[in-house]
C-alpha positions as CSV (number, residue, x, y, z in Angstrom):
1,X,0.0,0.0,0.0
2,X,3.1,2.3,0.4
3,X,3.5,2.3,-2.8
4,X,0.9,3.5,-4.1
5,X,0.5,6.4,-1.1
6,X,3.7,7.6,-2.7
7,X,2.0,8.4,-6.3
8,X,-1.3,10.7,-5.1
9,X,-0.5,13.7,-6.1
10,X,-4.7,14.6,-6.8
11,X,-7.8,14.3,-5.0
12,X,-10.1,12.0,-6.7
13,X,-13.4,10.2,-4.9
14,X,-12.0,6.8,-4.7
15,X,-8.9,9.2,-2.8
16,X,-11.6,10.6,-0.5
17,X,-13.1,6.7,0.0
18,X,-10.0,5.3,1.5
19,X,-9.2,8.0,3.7
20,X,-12.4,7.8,5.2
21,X,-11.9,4.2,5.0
22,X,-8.5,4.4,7.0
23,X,-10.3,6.9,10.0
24,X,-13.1,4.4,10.1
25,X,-10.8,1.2,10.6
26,X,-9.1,3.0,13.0
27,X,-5.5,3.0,10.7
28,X,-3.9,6.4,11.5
29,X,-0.8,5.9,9.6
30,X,-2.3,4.9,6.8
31,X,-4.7,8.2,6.5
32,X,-1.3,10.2,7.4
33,X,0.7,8.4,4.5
34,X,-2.8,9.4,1.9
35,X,-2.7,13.1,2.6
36,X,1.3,13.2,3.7
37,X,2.1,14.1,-0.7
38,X,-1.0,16.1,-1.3
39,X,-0.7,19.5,-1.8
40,X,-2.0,22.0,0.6
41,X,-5.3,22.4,-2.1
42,X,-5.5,18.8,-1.9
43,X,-5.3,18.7,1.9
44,X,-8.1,21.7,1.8
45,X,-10.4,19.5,-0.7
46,X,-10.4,16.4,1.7
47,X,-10.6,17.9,5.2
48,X,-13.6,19.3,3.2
49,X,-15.5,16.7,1.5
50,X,-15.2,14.0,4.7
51,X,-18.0,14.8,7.1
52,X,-17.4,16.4,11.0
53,X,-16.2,13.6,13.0
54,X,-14.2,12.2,10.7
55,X,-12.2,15.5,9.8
56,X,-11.8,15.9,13.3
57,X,-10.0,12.9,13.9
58,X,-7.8,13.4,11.1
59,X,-6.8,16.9,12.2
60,X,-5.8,14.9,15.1
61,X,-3.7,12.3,13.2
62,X,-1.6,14.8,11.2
63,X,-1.3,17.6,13.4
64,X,2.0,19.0,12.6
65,X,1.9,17.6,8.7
66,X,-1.1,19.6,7.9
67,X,0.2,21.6,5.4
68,X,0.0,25.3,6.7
69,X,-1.2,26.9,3.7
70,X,-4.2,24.4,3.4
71,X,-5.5,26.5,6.4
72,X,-5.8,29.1,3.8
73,X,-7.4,27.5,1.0
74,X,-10.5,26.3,3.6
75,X,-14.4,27.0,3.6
76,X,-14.5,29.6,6.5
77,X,-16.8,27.0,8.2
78,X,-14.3,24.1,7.7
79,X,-11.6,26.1,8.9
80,X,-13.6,27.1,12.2
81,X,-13.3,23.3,13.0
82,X,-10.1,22.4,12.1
83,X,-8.6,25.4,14.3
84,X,-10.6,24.1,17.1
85,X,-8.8,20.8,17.0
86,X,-5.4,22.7,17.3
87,X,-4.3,24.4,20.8
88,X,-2.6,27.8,20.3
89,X,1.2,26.7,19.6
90,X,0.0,24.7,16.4
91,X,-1.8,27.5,15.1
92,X,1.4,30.0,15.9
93,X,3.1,27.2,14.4
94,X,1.5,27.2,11.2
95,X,1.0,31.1,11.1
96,X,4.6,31.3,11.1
97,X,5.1,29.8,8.1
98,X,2.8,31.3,6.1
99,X,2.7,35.2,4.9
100,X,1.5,37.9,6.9
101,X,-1.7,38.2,5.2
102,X,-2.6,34.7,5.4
103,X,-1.8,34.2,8.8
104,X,-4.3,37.1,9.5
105,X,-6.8,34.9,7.5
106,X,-6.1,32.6,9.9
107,X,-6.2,34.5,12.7
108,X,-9.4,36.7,12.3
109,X,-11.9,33.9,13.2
110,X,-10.9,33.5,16.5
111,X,-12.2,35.2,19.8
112,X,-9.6,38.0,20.8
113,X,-8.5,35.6,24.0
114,X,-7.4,32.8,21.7
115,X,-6.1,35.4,19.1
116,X,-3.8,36.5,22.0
117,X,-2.7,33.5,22.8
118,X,-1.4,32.3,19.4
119,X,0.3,35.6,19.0
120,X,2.2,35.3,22.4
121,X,3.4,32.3,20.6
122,X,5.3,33.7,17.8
123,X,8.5,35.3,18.2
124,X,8.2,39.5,18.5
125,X,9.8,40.2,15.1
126,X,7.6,37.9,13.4
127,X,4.7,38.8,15.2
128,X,5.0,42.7,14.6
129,X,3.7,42.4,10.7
130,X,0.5,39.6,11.8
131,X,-0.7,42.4,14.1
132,X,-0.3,45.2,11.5
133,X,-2.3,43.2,9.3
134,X,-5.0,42.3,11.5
135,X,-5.0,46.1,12.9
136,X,-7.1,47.0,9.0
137,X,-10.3,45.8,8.4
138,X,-11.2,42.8,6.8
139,X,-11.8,43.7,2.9
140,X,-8.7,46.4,3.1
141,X,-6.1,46.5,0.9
142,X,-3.5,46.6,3.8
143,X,-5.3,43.3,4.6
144,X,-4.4,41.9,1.2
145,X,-0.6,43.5,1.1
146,X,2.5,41.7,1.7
147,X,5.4,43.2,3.4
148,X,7.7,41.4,2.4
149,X,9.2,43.3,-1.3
150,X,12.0,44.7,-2.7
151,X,12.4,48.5,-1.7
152,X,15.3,50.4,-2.6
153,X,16.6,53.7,-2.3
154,X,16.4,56.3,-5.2
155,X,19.8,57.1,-5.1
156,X,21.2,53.7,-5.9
157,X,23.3,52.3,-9.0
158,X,21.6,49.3,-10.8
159,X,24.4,47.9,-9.6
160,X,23.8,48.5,-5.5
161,X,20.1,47.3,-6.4
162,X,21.8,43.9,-8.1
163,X,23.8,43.6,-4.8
164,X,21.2,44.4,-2.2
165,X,18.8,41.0,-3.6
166,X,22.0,39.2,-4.1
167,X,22.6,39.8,-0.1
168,X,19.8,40.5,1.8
169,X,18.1,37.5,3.2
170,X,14.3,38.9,3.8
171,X,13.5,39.4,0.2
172,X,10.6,37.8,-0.9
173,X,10.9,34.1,-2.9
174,X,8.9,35.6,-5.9
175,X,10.1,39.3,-7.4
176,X,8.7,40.9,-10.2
177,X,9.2,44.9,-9.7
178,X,11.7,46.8,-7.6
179,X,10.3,49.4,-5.7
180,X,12.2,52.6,-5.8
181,X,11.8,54.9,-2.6
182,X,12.9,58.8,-1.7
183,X,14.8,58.7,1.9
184,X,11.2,59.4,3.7
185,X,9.6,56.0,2.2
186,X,7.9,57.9,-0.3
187,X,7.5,56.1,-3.6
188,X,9.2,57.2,-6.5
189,X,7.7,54.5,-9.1
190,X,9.4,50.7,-10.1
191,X,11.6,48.8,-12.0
192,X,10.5,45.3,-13.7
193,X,12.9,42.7,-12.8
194,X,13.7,41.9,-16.2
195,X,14.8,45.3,-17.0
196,X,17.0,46.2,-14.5
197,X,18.8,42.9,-15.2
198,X,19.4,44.1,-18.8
199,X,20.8,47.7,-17.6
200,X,24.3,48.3,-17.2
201,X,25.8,48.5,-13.7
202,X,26.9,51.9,-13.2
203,X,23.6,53.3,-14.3
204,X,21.3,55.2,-11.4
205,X,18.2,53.7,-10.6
206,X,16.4,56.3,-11.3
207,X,16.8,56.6,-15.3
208,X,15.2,53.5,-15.6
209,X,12.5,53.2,-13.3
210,X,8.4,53.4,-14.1
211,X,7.4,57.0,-12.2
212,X,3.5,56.6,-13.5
213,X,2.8,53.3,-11.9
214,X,-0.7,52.5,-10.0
215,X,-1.1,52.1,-6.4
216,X,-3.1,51.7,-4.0
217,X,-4.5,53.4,-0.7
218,X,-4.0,51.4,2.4
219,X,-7.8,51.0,2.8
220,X,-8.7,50.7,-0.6
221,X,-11.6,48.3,-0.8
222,X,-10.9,44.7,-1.9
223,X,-13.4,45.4,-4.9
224,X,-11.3,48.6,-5.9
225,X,-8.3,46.3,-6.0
226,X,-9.4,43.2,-8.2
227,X,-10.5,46.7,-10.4
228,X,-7.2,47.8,-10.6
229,X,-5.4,44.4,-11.4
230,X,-7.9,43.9,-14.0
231,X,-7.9,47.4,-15.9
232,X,-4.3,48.0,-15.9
233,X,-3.4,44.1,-16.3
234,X,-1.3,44.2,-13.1
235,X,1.3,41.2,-11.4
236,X,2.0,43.3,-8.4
237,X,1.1,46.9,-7.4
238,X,2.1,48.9,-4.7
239,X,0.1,49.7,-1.4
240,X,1.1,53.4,-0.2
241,X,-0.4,55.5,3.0
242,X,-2.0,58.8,2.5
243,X,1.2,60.4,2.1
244,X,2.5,57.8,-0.4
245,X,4.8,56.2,1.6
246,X,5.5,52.4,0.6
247,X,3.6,50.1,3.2
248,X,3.4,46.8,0.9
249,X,2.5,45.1,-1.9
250,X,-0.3,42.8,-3.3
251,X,0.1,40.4,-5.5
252,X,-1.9,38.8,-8.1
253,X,-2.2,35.6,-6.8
254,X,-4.2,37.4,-4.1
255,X,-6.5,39.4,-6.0
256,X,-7.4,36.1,-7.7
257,X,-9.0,34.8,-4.7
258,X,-10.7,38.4,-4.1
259,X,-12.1,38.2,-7.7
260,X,-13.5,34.6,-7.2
261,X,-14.5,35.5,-3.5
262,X,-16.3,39.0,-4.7
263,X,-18.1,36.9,-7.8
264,X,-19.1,34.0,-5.8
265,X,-20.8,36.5,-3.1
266,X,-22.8,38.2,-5.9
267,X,-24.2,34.8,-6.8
268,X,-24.8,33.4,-3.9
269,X,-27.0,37.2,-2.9
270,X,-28.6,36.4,-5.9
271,X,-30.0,33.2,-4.9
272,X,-30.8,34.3,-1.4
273,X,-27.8,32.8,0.2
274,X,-26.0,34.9,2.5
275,X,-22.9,33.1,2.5
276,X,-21.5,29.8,1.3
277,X,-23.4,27.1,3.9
278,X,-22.2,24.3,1.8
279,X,-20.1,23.3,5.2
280,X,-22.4,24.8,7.8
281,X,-25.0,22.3,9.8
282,X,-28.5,22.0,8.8
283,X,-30.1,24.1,11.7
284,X,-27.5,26.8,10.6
285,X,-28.2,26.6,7.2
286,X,-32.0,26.6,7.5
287,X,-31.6,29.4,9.6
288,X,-29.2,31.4,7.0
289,X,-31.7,30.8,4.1
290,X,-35.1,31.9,6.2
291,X,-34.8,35.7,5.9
292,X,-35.2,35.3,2.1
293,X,-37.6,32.8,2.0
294,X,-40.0,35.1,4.2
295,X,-39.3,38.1,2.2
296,X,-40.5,35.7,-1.0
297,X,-43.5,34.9,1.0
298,X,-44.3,38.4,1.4
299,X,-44.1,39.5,-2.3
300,X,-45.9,36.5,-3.5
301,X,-49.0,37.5,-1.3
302,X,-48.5,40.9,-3.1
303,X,-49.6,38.7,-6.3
304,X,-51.4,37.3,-4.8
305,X,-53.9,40.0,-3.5
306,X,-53.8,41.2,-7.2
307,X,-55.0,37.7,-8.3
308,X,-57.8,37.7,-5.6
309,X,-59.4,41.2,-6.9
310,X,-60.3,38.5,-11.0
311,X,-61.7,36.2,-8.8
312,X,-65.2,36.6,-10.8
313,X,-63.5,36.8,-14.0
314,X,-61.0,33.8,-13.2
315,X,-64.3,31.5,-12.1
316,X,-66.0,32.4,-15.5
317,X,-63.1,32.1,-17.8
318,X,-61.7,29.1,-15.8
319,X,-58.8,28.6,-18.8
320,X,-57.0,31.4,-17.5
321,X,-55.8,30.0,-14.5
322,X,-54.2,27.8,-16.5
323,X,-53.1,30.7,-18.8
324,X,-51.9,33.4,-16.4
325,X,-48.6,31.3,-14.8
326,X,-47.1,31.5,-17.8
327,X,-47.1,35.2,-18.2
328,X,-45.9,35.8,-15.3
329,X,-43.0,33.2,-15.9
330,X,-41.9,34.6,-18.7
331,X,-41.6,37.9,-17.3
332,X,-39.9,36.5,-14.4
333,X,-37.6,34.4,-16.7
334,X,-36.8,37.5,-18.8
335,X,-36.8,40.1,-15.8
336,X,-33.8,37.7,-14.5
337,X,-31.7,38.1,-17.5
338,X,-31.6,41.5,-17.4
339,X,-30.9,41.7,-13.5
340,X,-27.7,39.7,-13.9
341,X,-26.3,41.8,-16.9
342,X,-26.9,45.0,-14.9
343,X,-25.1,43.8,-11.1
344,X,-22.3,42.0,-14.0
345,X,-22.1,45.3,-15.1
346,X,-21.9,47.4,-11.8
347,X,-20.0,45.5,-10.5
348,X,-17.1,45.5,-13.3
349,X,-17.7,49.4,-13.3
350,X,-18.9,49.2,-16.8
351,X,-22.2,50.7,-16.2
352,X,-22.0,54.0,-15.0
353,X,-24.2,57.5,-14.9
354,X,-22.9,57.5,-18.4
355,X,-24.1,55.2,-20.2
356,X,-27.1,54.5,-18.1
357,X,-30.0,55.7,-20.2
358,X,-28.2,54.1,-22.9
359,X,-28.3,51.0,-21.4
360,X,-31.8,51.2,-19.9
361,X,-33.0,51.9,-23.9
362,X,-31.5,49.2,-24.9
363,X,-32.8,46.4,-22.3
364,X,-36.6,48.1,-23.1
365,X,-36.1,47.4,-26.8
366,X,-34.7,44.2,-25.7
367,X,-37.8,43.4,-23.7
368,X,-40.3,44.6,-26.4
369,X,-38.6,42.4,-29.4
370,X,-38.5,39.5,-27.0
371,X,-41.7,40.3,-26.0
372,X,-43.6,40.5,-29.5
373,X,-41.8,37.3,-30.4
374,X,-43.2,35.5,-27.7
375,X,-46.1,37.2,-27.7
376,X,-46.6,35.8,-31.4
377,X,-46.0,32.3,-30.4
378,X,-48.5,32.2,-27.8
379,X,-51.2,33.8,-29.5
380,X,-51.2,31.0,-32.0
381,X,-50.6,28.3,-29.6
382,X,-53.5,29.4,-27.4
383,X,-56.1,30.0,-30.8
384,X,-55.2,26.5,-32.1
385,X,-55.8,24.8,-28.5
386,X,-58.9,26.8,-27.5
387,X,-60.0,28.4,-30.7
388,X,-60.8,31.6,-29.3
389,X,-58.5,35.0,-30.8
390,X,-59.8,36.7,-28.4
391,X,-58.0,35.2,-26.0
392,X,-55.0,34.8,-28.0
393,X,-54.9,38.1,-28.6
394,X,-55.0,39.3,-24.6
395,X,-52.4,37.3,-23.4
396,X,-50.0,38.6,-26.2
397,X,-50.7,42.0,-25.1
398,X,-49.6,40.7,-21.9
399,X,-46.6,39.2,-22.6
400,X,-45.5,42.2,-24.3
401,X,-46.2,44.7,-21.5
402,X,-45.2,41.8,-18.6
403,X,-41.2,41.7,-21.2
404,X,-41.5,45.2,-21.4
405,X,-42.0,45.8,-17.5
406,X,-39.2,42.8,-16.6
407,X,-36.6,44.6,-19.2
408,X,-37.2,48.1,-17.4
409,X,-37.3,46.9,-13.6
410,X,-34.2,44.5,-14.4
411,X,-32.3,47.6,-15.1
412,X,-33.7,50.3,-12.7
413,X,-34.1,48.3,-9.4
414,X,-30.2,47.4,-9.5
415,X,-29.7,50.9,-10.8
416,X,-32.0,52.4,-7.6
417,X,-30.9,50.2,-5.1
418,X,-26.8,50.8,-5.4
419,X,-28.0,54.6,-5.8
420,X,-29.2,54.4,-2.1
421,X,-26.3,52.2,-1.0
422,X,-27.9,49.2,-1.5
423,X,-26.0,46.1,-2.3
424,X,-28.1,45.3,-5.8
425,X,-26.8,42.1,-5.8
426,X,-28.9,41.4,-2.2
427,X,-32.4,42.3,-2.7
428,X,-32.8,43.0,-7.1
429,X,-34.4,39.1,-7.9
430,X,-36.8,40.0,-4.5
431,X,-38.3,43.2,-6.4
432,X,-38.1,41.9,-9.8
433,X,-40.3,39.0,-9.0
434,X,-43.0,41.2,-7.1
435,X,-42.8,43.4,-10.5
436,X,-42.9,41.1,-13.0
437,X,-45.8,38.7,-10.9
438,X,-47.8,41.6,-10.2
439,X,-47.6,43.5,-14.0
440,X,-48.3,39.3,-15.4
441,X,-51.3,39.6,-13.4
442,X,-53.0,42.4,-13.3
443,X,-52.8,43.1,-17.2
444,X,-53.6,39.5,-18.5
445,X,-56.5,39.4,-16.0
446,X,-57.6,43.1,-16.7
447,X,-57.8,42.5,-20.0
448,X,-59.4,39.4,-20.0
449,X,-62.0,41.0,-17.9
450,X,-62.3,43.7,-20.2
451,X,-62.8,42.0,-23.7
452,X,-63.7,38.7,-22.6
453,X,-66.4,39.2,-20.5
C-alpha cells in the first residue's frame, strides 16, 4: 500500500473513500501516509469533503503535517473546525510559516483571548507584521498587502540594487518589480525585474524606473483592488499610506482569490444565500436561508392580492388560470436576464451614470422584441388549442407589457438600489419578481375582464 501512497498527487473520490476508510478502521498511519504528498489544495479539498467527525480525527492524526497553507485554501466554516482541533502553539506554528496576510486569515476567526494566545506564541519580530495586518479591516487593501518586497533607495546604482537581492536574506521568494523609494519611504515608481537585469551597472536607478505606476490606498476596498489588477493588467502593485509612503505590496495571486471571493458573493446574494453554507450544519443553514424565504413569501402574497381582486373573471373564464402562470414566468424568466447583466455590469464598473439611459434603452427594446416574439408564439398556440382570438390576442398583449415591465425593472431596481447604498446584488431578484408577478397579473386578467367578458 506504500506504494501506491507515494504516487497521489490529486484528489479523486476513490482518494476521499480510502481515507475515510482508513479513519473508520481506525488506521492512523495509513490516513497520514494518503494526505502526507498532497498539496495544501489537496489537503483543503479532503478535510472538506469528509464529514465532521471524521475530519476531526484526522486533524488529530496529522497535526503538525497539515500543510499550513491548506488553512488558507479552507471554507471559512471548515476552517472554524479544524482550528478548534489545534491548541494555540500549532496554530502560531502554522501562522509562522505562512505570509503575513494569510496568517491574519487565519487568525481573524478567532475570539480576541485565543487570538492573543497564538500571538504570544510567535516570536516579537515575526509577530510585529501579523498584528499590522489584523489592525485594517477585513476587505482592506492593507489586509491583502504583503510586506515582504524589494524597496530600494532612489539614489542607488543598478548595480547597488543587483547587490542588495544578491545579499539580503528577507526578500521575498517571488520578485517581479523593484520598488524605488525617496529617503522618507515615499515612492518614486518601479523597475520590472527583467529590466534592470538588462541595464548596465553603473547606471542610477532612477533613469530606468516606471514613475506613472498604480497604487493603491492602504484601505482601498478589496473590490477597488481586483478593479485595478484587471484594468491596468497588473502582477504586483504597490500599497502606499495617505502620504505615499510604501507600506506593501499585493500580489496577483491574491487578487485572484478576491475576484473569485467577490463573484461568488454576488451569486450566492442572488440566490438568497447569504454566504456559502455548503459546510455549515443543517439548523445553521436553515436558519441562514429563512430571511429570504420570508421576504419571498411576502411578495408572493402581493400577487397574490392582485389575483384575488379577478376572482369573478378567473371563475367564468376558468382557462385562465391555466393561462396566467405562464405570463408571469416569462416575465420573471426574462426580468432575471436583465438583473444579472446589470449587477455584472456594476459590478465591473462598466455601467455607470454615463451610459445609463443608454443601457436602460437598450434592455426596453430588448424586452419589447423579446416580447412581441413570444407574444406571437403564444397567441397562436392558445387559438389552435382553444379556438378563441380573443384570447390569443390578450395574453399577447400581456406578454409584451409583462417583457417590457421585466426589461425596465431589471435595469432600474439594480440601478436604484446601489443609488441608495444598497447592495443590488442582495435584494434586485426580490423586487423583480414582485414586478414582473404583479404586472403578469393584473394586465392579463384586466384585459381578460375587459374584452372577454
Amino acid at each position: 500500500m506504500s506504494g501506491e501512497i507515494d504516487h497521489l498527487d490529486e484528489v479523486t473520490p476513490d482518494l476521499v473513500r480510502r481515507v475515510e476508510a482508513a479513519l473508520t478502521e481506525d488506521r492512523p498511519e495509513d490516513a497520514r501516509g494518503l494526505l502526507s504528498n498532497l498539496s495544501a489544495t489537496g489537503q483543503a479539498s479532503i478535510l472538506e469533503q469528509i464529514s465532521e467527525d471524521q475530519r476531526d480525527k484526522l486533524v488529530g492524526i496529522l497535526k503538525g503535517d497539515l500543510d499550513p497553507e491548506a488553512l488558507t485554501e479552507l471554507d471559512e466554516e471548515v476552517l472554524e473546525d479544524v482550528l478548534q482541533q489545534l491548541d494555540s502553539k500549532e496554530i502560531a506554528a502554522a501562522a509562522r510559516e505562512l505570509e503575513a496576510d494569510d496568517a491574519a486569515t487565519i487568525l481573524e476567526d478567532l475570539t480576541e483571548e485565543e487570538r492573543q494566545e497564538v500571538l504570544a506564541e510567535i516570536p516579537a519580530d515575526e509577530r510585529v507584521d501579523i498584528e499590522r495586518a489584523l489592525a485594517y479591516p477585513e476587505d482592506a487593501a492593507g489586509r491583502l498587502m504583503q510586506r515582504s518586497l524589494v524597496k530600494v533607495a532612489d539614489t542607488w546604482t543598478v548595480g547597488e540594487v543587483i547587490d542588495h537581492c544578491r545579499e539580503a536574506t528577507d526578500l521575498p521568494d517571488d520578485v517581479y518589480d523593484i520598488f524605488v523609494v525617496d529617503a522618507d519611504g515615499h515612492l518614486r515608481g518601479s523597475v520590472p525585474l527583467g529590466r534592470m537585469l538588462r541595464t548596465k551597472r553603473p547606471v542610477p536607478i532612477l533613469e530606468i524606473v516606471d514613475p506613472d505606476i498604480p497604487s493603491l490606498p492602504v484601505m482601498a476596498d478589496q473590490a477597488e483592488v481586483a478593479h485595478v489588477f484587471r484594468d491596468k493588467n497588473l502582477v504586483s502593485c504597490p500599497v502606499v499610506d495617505d502620504d505615499g509612503r510604501l507600506l506593501g505590496v499585493i500580489m496577483v495571486d491574491d487578487v485572484v482569490d478576491v475576484i473569485d471571493e467577490e463573484a461568488e458573493e454576488d451569486l450566492l446574494k442572488m440566490g438568497g444565500v447569504g454566504s456559502d453554507d455548503m459546510h455549515a450544519d443543517t439548523v445553521r443553514t436553515a436558519r441562514l436561508r429563512a430571511p429570504w424565504l420570508l421576504v419571498n413569501v411576502a411578495t408572493a402574497l402581493v400577487a397574490a392580492v392582485v389575483i384575488g381582486q379577478f376572482e369573478d373573471t378567473i371563475e367564468k373564464i376558468v382557462v385562465l388560470a391555466a393561462l396566467m402562470p405562464i405570463v408571469a414566468s416569462m416575465g420573471g424568466n426574462a426580468g432575471i436576464q436583465t438583473v444579472t447583466v446589470t449587477v455584472r455590469a456594476l459590478a465591473m464598473g462598466e455601467l455607470t451614470a454615463a451610459n445609463a439611459l443608454r443601457f436602460i434603452g437598450k434592455e426596453a427594446m430588448v424586452g419589447s422584441l423579446n416580447g412581441l416574439l413570444f407574444a406571437t408564439l403564444l397567441a397562436v398556440g392558445v387559438i389552435l388549442v382553444f379556438h378563441d382570438w380573443r384570447l390569443g390576442a390578450v395574453i399577447a398583449a400581456s406578454m409584451v407589457c409583462n417583457l417590457m415591465a421585466a426589461a425596465l425593472a431589471g435595469s432600474l431596481i439594480p440601478l436604484g438600489l446601489q443609488k441608495i447604498g444598497v447592495d443590488p446584488a442582495v435584494s434586485s431578484t426580490v423586487f423583480l419578481t414582485m414586478v414582473t408577478d404583479v404586472t403578469g397579473f393584473l394586465t392579463f386578467l384586466g384585459l381578460a375582464t375587459i374584452f372577454l367578458l
